[in-house]
C-alpha positions as CSV (number, residue, x, y, z in Angstrom):
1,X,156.2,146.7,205.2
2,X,158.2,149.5,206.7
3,X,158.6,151.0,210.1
4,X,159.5,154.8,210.5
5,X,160.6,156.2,214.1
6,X,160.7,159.8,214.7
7,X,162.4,160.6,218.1
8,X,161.0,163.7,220.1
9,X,163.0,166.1,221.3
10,X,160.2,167.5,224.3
11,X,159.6,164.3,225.5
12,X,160.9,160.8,226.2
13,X,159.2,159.2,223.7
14,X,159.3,158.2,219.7
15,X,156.5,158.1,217.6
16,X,157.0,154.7,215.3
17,X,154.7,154.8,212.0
18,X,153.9,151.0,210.5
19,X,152.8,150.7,207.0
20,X,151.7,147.7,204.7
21,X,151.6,147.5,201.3
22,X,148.8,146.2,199.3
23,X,150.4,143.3,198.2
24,X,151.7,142.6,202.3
25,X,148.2,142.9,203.3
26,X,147.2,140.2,200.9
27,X,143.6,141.9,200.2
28,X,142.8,142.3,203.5
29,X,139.9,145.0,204.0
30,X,141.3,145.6,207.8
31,X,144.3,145.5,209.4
32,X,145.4,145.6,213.4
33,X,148.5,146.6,214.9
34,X,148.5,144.4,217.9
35,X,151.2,144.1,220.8
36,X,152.8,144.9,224.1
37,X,151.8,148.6,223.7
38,X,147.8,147.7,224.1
39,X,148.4,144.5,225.3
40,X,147.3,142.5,222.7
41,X,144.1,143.4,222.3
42,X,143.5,142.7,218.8
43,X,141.6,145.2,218.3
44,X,142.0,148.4,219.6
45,X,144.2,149.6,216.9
46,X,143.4,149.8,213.4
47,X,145.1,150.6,210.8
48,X,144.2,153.2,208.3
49,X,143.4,151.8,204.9
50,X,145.1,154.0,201.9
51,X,144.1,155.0,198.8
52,X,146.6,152.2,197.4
53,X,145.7,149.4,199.0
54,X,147.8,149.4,202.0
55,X,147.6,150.0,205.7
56,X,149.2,152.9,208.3
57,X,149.2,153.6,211.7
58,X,151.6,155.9,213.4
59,X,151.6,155.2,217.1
60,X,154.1,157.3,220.4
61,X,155.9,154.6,222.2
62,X,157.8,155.4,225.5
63,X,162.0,155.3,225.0
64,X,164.3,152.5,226.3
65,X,161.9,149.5,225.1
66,X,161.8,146.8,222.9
67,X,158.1,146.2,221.7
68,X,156.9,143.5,220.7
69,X,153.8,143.5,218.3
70,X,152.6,141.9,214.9
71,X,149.4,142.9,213.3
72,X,146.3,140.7,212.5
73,X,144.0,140.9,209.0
74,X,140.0,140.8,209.4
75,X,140.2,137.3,208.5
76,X,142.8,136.6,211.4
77,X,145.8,136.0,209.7
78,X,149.0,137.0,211.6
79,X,151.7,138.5,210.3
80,X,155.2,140.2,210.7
81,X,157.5,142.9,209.6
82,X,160.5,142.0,207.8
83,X,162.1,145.1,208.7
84,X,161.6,144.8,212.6
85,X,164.4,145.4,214.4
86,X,164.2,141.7,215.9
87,X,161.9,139.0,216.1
88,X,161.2,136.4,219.6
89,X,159.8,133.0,219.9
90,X,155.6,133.7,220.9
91,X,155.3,131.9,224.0
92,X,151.8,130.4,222.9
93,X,152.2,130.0,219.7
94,X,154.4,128.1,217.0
95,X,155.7,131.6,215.8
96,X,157.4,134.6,216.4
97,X,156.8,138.5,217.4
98,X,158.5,141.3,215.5
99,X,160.2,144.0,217.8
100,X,160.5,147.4,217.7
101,X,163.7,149.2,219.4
102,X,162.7,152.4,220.8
């Protein structure tokens, strides 16, 4: 798993790129990014599937925010990043969010 941020210099915002390795997506033929930015609607952002296995999705988040987001397989498993920038207790469940520092 990796997180990329490229700051922009016209506007107030960063775009944040998430990837997922085949082996991090444990087989999974679909992947979700899923979090304050849409949210939670565990749907409305797919990830790209690659040619190796793995998943992408490069998304423009607004600056001075911590985000909050994890993403969700096809067969509903949640996961998170390792290389967030932090993690928070999820209020509903037993678990925590990754965040993003933008």
């Amino acid at each position: 798993m990796s997180i990329s941020k490229n700051f922009l210099k016209t506007r107030p915002s960063c775009k944040v790129k998430f990837h997922l390795s085949e082996s991090e997506a444990h087989g999974a033929s679909e992947m979700y990014l899923v979090g304050d930015f849409n949210k939670w609607d565990d749907t409305s952002h797919p990830m790209k599937k690659m040619k190796d296995g793995g998943f992408s999705l490069e998304i423009e988040l607004p600056l001075g925010q911590d985000i909050q987001f994890r993403y969700r397989s096809n067969e509903n498993v949640w996961l998170n990043d390792p290389e967030a920038d932090a993690y928070v207790p999820c209020p509903y469940t037993d678990a925590e969010n990754s965040v993003v520092k933008v």
